[in-house]
C-alpha positions in Angstrom: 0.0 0.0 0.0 2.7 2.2 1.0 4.6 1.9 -2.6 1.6 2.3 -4.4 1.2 5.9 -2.4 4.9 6.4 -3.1 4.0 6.1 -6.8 1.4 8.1 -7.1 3.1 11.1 -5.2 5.8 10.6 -7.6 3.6 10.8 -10.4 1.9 13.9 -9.2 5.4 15.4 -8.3 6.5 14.9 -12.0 3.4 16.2 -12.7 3.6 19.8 -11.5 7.5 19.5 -12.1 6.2 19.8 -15.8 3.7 22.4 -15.7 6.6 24.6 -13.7 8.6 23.8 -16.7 6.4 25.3 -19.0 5.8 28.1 -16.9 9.0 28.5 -16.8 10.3 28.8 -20.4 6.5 30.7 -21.4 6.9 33.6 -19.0 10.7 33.8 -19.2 10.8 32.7 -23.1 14.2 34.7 -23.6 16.7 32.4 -21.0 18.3 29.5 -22.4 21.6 27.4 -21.4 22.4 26.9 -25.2 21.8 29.5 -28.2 20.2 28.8 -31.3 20.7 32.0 -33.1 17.5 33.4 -31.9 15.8 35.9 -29.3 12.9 33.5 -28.4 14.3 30.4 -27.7 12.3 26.8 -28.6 11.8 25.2 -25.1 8.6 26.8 -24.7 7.3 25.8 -28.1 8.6 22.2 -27.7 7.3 21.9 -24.2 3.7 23.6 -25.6 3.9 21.1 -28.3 4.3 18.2 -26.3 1.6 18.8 -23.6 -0.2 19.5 -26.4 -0.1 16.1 -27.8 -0.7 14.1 -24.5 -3.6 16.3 -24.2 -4.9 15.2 -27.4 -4.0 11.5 -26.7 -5.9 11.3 -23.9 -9.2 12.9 -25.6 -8.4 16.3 -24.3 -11.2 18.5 -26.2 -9.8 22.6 -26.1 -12.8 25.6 -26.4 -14.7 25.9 -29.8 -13.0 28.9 -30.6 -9.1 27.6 -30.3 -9.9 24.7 -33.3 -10.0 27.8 -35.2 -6.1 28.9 -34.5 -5.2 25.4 -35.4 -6.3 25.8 -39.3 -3.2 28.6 -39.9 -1.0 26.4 -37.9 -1.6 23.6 -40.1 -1.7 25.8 -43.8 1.6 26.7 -42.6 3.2 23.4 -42.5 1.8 23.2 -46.2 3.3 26.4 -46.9 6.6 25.7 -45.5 8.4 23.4 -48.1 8.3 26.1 -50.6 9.9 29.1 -48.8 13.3 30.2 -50.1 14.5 30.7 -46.7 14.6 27.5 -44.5 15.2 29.1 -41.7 13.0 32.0 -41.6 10.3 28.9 -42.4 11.3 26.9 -39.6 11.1 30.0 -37.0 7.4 31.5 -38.9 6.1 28.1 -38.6 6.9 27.4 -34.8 5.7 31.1 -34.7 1.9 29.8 -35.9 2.7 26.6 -33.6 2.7 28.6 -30.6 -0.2 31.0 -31.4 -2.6 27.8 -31.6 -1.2 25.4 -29.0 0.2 27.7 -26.0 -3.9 28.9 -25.9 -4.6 25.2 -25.3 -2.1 24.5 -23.0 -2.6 27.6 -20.6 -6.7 27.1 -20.7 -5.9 23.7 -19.5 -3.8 24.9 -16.2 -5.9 27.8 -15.6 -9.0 25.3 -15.2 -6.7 22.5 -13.3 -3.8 24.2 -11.8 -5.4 27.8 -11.3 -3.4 28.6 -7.7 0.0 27.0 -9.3 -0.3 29.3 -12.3 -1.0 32.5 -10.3 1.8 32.0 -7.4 4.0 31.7 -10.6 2.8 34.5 -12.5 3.2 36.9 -9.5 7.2 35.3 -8.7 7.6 36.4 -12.4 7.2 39.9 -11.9 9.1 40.0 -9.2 11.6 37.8 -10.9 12.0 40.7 -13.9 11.5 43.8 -11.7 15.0 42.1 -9.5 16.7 41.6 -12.5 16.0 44.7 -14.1 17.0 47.0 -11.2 19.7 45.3 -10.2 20.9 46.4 -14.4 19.8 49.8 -14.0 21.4 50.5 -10.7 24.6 48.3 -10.5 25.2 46.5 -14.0 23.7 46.3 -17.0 25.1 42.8 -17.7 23.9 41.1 -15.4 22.5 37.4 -16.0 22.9 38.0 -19.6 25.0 35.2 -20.2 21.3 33.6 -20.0 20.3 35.3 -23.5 21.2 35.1 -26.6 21.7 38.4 -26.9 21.6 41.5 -25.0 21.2 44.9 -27.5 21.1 47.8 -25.1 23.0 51.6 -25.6 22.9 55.1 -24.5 19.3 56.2 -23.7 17.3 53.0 -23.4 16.6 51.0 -20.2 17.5 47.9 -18.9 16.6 44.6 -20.5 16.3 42.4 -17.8 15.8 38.5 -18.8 15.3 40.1 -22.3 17.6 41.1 -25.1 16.1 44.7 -25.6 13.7 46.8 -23.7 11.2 46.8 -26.0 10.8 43.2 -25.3 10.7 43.7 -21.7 8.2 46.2 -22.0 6.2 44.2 -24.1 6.5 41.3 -21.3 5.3 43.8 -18.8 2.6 44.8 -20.5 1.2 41.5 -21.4 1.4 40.7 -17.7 -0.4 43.4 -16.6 -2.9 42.5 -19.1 -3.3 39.1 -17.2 -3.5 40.6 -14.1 -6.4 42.7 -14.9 -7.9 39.8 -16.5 -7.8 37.0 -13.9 -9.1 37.1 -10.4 -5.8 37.5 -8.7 -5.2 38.9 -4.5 -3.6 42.2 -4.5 -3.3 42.8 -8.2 -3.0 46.4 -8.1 0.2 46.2 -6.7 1.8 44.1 -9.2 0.3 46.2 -11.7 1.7 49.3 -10.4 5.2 47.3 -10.3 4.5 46.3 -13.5 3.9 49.6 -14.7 7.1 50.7 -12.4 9.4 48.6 -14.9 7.9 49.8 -17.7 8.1 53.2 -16.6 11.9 53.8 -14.9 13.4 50.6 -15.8 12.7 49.2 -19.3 12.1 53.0 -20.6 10.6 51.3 -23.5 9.1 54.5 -26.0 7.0 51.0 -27.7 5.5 50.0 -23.8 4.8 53.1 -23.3 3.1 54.2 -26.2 1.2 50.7 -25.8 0.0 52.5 -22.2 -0.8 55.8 -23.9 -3.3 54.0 -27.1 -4.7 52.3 -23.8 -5.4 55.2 -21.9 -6.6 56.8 -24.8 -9.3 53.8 -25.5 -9.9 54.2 -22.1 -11.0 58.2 -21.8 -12.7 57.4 -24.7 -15.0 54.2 -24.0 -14.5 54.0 -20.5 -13.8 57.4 -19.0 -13.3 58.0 -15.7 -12.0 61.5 -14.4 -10.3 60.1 -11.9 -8.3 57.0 -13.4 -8.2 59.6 -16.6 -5.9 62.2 -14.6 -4.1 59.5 -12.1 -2.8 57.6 -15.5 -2.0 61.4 -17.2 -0.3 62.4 -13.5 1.6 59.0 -13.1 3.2 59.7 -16.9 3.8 63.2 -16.6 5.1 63.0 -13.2 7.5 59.8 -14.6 9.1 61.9 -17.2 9.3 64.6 -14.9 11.3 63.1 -12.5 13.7 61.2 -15.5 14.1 64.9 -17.2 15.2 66.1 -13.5 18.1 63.7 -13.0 19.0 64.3 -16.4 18.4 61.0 -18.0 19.7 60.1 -21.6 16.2 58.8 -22.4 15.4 58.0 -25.8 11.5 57.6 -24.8 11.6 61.3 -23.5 13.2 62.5 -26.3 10.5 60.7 -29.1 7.9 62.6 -26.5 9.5 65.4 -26.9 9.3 64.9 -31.1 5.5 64.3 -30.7 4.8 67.2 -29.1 6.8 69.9 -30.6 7.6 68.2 -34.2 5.2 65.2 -35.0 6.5 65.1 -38.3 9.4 65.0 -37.4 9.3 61.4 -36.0 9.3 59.6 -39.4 12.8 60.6 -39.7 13.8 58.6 -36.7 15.3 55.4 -38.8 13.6 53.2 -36.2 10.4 54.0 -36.3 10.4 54.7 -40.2 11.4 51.1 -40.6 8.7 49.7 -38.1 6.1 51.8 -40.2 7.5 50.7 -43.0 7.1 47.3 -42.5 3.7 47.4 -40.8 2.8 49.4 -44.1 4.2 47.0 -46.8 2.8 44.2 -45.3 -0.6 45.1 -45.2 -0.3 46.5 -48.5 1.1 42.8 -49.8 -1.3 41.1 -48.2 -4.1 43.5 -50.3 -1.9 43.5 -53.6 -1.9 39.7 -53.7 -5.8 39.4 -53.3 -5.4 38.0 -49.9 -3.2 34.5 -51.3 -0.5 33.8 -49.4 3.0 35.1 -50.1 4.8 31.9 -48.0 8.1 32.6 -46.0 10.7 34.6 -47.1 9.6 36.5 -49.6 8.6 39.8 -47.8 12.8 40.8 -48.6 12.4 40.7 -52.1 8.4 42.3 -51.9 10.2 45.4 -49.8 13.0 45.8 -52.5 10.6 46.2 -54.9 7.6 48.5 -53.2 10.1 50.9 -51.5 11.6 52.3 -54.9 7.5 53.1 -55.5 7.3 55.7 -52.8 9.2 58.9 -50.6 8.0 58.5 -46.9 9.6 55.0 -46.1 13.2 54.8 -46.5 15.5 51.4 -46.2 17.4 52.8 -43.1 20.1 49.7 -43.0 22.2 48.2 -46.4 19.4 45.2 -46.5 16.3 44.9 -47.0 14.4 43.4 -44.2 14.0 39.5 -43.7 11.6 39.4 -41.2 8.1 41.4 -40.9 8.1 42.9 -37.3 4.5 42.9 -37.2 2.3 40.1 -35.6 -0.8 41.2 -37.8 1.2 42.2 -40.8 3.3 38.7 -40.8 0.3 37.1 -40.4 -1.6 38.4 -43.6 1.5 38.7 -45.6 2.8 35.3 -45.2 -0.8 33.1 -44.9 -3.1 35.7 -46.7 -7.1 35.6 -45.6 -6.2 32.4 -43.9 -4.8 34.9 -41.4 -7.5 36.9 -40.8 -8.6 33.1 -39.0 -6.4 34.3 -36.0 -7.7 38.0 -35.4 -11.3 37.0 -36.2 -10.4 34.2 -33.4 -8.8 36.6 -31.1 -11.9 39.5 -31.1 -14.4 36.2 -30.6 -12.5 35.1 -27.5 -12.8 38.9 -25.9 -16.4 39.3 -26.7 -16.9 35.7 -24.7 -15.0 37.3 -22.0 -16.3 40.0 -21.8 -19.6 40.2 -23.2 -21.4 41.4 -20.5 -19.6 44.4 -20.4 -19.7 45.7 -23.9 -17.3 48.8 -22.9 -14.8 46.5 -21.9 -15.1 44.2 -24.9 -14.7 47.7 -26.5 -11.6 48.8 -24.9 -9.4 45.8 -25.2 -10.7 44.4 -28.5 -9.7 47.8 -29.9 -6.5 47.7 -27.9 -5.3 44.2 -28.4 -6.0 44.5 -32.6 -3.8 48.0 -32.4 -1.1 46.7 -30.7 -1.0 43.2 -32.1 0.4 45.1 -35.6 3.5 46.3 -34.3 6.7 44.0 -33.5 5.8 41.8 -31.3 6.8 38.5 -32.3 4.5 35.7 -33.2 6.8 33.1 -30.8 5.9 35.1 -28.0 4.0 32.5 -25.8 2.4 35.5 -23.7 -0.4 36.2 -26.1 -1.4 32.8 -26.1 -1.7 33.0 -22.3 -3.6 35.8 -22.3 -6.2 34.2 -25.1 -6.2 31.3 -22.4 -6.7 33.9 -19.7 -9.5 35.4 -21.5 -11.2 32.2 -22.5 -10.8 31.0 -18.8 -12.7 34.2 -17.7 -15.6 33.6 -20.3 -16.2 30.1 -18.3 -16.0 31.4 -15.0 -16.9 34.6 -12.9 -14.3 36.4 -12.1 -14.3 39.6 -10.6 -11.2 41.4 -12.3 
């Protein structure tokens, strides 16, 4: 009797060993003890993938809504043996893997392993905010042997267990967005640390900006005096205090550009590339009719289109190989088969939120505004927040 107890606790002690594992590389997708050449590294993928399949094995039957993300994942594999670029294949199609399975995988520990999930996702945010300060304060290499790569200079924040702070600030803000979505204990405090790190240790112009479109959706569907001035006080008084000490800020000075110069921004080689490639993407997706243009041919597409016109410029000596835009690589690459995946995500916020039709409002305009800008398609945090939201649909939760 006593080994068959034994067994069973080892079983269950496996068990959650793997769903911390998961956790693991999903919320901190960056780390890795060997490179492969990229920023988001596979474990999370592989692990996503495999759960995935027991799941399936054993009958497992995910929301409605989800099937729908599988039907890109799978027209990719089609697409994949006849890209020019292997590689860029390999990483766009583990790309569409993770937008259909890590929803699956998440809305499975949510409803099983809620308490596990949530004690992790607030050690997370501590996890990044001690990392990141100890770089801001002491040294800004620290733990980076973890990345691949760390791309950090003069004016621009930390990047804690991230290679840039855009893509901490992107983290952050995705968190935040689970935190206001799930039914967690003192979640306004690890929003405002959240925000924090967005703030005074990322310095991310791209987080901010996120948090500026949001508080613009907000005075406008949602507005509240109150929260209205305390978000406009918190920013103001945040660049205040950087401008004070002096800070080489790069986010202060694109502020700065908006306010004074707005046309001035496009000449920042940055953001004119980002535009561009948001722009030429959409505008491939539409030339083609909606078919698919497969992988790798958004290079030669850009080379092309960019002689055409005089308000995108190609900033570096080659033309870009990947399309920093979740959207844009989406309908570029898969054509309307694409539009399967924001179609999917607006249905899973109206489940979550359809009592509220403000709120549905707010963050289905939100989510489909940011999701075109360069946030990667490998980044396992959208998926948990689809699985957040769809978790909320079957449940009350008062967030």
């Amino acid at each position: 009797m006593n080994k068959i107890t034994e067994k069973i606790k080892l079983s269950i002690g496996k068990g959650r060993i793997f769903y911390l594992l998961i956790l693991l590389v999903s919320f901190f997708p960056y780390i890795t003890p060997v490179s492969f050449g990229t920023d988001i590294q596979p474990w999370s993928i592989l692990t996503v993938t495999t759960f995935s399949m027991l799941l399936f094995y054993n009958g497992y039957r995910p929301p409605k809504v989800i099937v729908y993300l599988l039907i890109p994942t799978v027209f990719s594999i089609f697409l994949f043996p006849v890209g020019d670029n292997q590689f860029s294949s390999i990483r766009s199609v583990a790309g569409y893997f993770t937008i259909s399975l890590t929803p699956i995988v998440f809305y499975y520990m949510l409803k099983r392993h809620y308490d596990l999930t949530i004690i992790f996702l607030k050690f997370t945010v501590i996890a990044y905010l001690i990392v990141g300060f100890v770089q801001i304060v002491f040294d800004m290499n620290f733990l980076s042997f973890l990345l691949n790569r760390v791309s950090t200079f003069g004016g621009r924040g930390s990047t804690s267990l991230s290679p840039e702070p855009t893509f901490y600030g992107i983290i952050c803000l995705f968190l935040i967005l689970l935190f206001l979505t799930l039914d967690v204990k003192n979640k306004s405090l690890f929003i405002y640390l959240l925000l924090l790190q967005i703030l005074f240790i990322a310095q991310s112009s791209m987080a901010i900006l996120f948090l500026l479109i949001f508080g613009a959706y907000y005075s406008i569907l949602k507005f509240n005096a109150k929260i209205f001035l305390l978000l406009i006080v918190t920013l103001f008084l945040g660049m205040v205090i950087l401008n004070f000490y002096n800070y080489d800020i790069r986010a202060l000075h694109l502020l700065s550009q908006l306010i004074t110069h707005p046309e001035s921004l496009m000449s920042d080689d940055s953001i004119n590339t980002r535009m561009g490639i948001i722009y030429f993407s959409i505008k491939g997706f539409i030339d083609g009719y909606g078919m698919p243009n497969g992988f790798g041919a958004f290079s030669d597409y850009w080379t092309i289109e960019i002689l055409k016109q005089n308000i995108f410029v190609q900033v570096y000596g080659t033309p870009p190989v990947r399309i920093m835009s979740f959207y844009g690589s989406i309908l570029f690459e898969l054509g309307v088969i694409g539009l399967l995946i924001p179609i999917s995500y607006s249905i899973i916020i109206f489940k979550a939120y359809k009592k509220n039709i403000k709120d549905f409002l707010l963050f289905f305009f939100f989510l489909n505004t940011i999701l075109f800008t360069a946030i990667p398609l490998s980044l396992p945090l959208v998926g948990v927040y689809m699985a957040a939201l769809l978790y909320r649909s079957d449940n009350s939760v008062n967030a």
